[in-house]
C-alpha positions as CSV (number, residue, x, y, z in Angstrom):
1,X,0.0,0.0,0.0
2,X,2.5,2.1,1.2
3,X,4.4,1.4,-2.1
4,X,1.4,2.5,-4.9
5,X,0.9,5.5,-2.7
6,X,4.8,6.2,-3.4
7,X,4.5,5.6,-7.7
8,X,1.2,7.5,-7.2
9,X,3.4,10.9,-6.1
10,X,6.2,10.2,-8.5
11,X,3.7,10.3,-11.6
12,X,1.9,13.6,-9.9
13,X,5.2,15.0,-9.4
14,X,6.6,13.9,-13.4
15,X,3.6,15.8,-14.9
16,X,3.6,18.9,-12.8
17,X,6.9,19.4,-13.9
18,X,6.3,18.5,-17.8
19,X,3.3,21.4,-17.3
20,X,5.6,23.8,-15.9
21,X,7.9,23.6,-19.0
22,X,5.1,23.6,-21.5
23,X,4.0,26.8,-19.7
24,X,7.1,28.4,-19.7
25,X,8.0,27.4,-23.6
26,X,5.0,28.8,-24.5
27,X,5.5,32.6,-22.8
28,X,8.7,32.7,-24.2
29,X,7.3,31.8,-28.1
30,X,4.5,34.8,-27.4
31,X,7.1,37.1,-26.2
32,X,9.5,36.5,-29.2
33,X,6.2,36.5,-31.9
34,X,5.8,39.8,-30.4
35,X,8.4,41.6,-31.2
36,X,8.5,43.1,-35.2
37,X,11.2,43.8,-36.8
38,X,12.4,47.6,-37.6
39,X,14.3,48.6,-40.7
40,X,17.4,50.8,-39.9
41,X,16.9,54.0,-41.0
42,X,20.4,55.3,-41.2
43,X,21.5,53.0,-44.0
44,X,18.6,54.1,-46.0
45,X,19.2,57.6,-45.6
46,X,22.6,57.2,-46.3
47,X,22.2,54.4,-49.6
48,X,19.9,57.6,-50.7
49,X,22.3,60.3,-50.4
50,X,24.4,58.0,-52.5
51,X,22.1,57.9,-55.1
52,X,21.4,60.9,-55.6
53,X,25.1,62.5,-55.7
54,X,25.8,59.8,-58.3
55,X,22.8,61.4,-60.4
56,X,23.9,64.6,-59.8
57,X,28.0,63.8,-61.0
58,X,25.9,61.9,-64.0
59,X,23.8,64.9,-64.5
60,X,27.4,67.5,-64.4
61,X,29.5,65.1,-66.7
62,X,26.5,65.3,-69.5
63,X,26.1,69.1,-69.1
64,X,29.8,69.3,-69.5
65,X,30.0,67.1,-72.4
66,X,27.5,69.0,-73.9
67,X,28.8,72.3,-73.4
68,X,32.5,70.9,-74.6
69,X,30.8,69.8,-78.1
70,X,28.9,73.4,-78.5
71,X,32.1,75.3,-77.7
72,X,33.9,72.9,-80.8
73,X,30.7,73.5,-83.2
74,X,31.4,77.3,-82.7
75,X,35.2,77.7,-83.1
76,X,35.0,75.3,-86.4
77,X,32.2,77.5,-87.6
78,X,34.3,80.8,-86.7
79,X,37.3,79.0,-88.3
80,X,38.1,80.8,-92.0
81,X,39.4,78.1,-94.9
82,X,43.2,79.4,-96.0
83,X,43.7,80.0,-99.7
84,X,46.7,78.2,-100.5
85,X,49.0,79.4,-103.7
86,X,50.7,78.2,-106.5
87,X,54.0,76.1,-105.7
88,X,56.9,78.3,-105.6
89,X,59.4,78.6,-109.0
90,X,61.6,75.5,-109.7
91,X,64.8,77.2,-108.9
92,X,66.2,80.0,-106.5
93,X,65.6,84.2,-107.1
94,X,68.5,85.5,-105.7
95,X,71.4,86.0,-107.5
96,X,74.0,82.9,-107.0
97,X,71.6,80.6,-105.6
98,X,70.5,79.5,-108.6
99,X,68.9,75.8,-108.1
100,X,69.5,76.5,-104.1
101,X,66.3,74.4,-103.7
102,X,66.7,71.1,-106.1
103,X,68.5,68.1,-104.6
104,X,72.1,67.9,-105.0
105,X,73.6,65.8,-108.2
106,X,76.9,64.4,-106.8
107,X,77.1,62.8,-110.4
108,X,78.2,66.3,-110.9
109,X,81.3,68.8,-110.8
110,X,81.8,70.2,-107.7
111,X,80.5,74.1,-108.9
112,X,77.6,72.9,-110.8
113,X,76.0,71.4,-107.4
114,X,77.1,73.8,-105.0
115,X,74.4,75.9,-103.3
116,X,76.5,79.0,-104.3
117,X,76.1,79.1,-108.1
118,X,79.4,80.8,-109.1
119,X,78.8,84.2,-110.5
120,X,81.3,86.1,-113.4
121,X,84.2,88.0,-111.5
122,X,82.3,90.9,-112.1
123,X,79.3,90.1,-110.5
124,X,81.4,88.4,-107.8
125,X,83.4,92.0,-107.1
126,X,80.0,93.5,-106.5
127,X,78.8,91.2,-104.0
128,X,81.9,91.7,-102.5
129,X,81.3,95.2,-102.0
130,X,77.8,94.7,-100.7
131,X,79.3,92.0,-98.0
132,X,81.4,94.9,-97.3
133,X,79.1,96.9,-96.3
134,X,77.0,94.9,-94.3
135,X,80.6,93.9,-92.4
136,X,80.9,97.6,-91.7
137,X,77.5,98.0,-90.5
138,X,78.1,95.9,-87.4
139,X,79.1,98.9,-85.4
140,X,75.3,99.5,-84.2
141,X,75.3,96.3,-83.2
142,X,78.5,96.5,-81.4
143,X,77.5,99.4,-79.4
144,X,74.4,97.4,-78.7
145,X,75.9,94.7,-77.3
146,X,74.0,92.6,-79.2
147,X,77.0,90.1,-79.4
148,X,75.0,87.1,-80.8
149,X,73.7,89.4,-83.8
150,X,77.3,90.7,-84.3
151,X,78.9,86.6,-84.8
152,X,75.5,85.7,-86.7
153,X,76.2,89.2,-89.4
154,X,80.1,88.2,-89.4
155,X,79.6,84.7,-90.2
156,X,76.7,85.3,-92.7
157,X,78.6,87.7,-94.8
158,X,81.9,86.2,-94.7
159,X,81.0,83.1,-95.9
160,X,79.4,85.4,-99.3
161,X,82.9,87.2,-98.9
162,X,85.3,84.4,-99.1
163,X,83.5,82.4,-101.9
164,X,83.5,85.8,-104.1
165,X,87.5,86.8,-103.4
166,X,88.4,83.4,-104.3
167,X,86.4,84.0,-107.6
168,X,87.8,87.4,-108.1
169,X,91.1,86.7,-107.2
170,X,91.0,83.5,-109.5
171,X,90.7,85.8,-112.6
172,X,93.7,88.3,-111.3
173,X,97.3,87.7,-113.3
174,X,99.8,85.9,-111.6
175,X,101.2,89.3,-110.4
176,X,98.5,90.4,-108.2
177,X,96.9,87.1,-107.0
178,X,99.9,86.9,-104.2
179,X,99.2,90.5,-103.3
180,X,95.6,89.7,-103.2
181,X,95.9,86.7,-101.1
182,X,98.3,88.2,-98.5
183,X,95.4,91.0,-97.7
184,X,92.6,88.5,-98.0
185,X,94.4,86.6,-95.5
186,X,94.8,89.4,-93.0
187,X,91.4,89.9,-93.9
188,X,89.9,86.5,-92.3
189,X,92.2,86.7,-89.8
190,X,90.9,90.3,-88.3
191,X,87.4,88.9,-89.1
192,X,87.6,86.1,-86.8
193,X,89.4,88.3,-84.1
194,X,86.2,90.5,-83.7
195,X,84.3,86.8,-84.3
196,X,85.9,85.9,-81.0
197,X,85.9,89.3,-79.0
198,X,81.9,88.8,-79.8
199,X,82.1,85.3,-78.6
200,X,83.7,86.8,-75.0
201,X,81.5,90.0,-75.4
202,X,84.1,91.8,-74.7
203,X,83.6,95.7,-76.2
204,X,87.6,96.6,-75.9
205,X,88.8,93.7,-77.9
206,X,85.4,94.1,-80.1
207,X,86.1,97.9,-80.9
208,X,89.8,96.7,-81.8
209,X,89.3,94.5,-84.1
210,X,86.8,96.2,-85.8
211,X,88.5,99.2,-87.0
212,X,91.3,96.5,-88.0
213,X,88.9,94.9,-90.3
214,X,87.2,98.1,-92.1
215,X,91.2,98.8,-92.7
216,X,91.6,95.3,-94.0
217,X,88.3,95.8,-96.1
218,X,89.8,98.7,-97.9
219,X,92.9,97.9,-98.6
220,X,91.2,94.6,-100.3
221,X,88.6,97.0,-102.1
222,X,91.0,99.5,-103.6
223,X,93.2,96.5,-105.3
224,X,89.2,95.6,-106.9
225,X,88.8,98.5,-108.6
């Protein structure tokens, strides 16, 4: 007796305890279907503020675009067409540069391809006179300072000079070609002097060597005639 009054409490105790779980599973299921879920608001602020500077670069870059092409249309219908002329003459204008612009023939002699066309003694005694005076006229330029000028007018007309004594002198008679060559030679030499007192821009030396080449240039000129 005192045995089935024993199970008897063990069963009563069993299911109390099985319906206190089942109670306490089921407040904790309605508390949790309670709650509903709430969608952050930050990130969709911020995912639209993204947006919408991302339309507004979009929206710039086409504006620009479009502005770019309308400035283009206008310059190119601004823009005047250039009337383009004839093709120059076949050969050179200036005295003794006759064919100065055709390719060189090296088939042929040495003064029938070279850019200074050689010119009758004559004509080669009155470009030595013009050379002359543009040699003399260096002076401004000396007092100027210009020193680059001064070597570029030396160089320029001394190169005209030379070629046209060595014509000149070519056609001399044996008697005067030494005397001629001794004077050209002094000649060069003073030349280069105030060449090189340009180079060191130095006004002493240049003034020097100047006056020694304008009395260099006429003694040369007075045995020309």
């Amino acid at each position: 007796m005192a045995q089935a009054m024993a199970s008897m409490a063990g069963l009563r105790g069993s299911s109390q305890a099985v319906l206190d779980g089942s109670l306490q599973s089921s407040r904790l299921s309605t508390g949790n279907a309670g709650r509903i879920p709430v969608a952050r608001q930050g990130l969709s602020v911020r995912a639209s503020a993204e947006t919408e500077t991302s339309r507004r670069t979009m929206l710039g870059l086409v504006a620009a675009g479009i502005a770019s092409g309308s400035f283009v249309q206008a310059v190119l219908a601004e823009a005047k067409p250039i009337k383009v002329g004839p093709p120059p003459p076949p050969s050179g204008g200036l005295p003794g540069t006759e064919n100065s612009d055709e390719a060189r023939d090296f088939d042929l002699p040495l003064k029938n391809r070279f850019y200074l066309q050689p010119l009758t003694p004559a004509e080669a005694a009155a470009r030595v006179k013009e050379s002359a005076k543009d040699i003399v006229g260096v002076k401004s330029l000396i007092d100027k300072k210009a020193w680059p000028y001064v070597q570029n007018d030396l160089r320029s007309k001394a190169s005209y000079l030379r070629y046209d004594l060595n014509t000149v002198i070519s056609s001399k008679p044996k008697a005067e070609k030494q005397s001629l060559k001794e004077l050209t030679a002094s000649l060069y030499k003073d030349i280069d002097d105030l060449d090189h007192a340009a180079k060191i821009k130095s006004s002493t030396e240049a003034e020097k060597y100047y006056a020694k080449t304008v009395t260099s240039l006429n003694a040369v000129l007075s045995k020309l005639g």
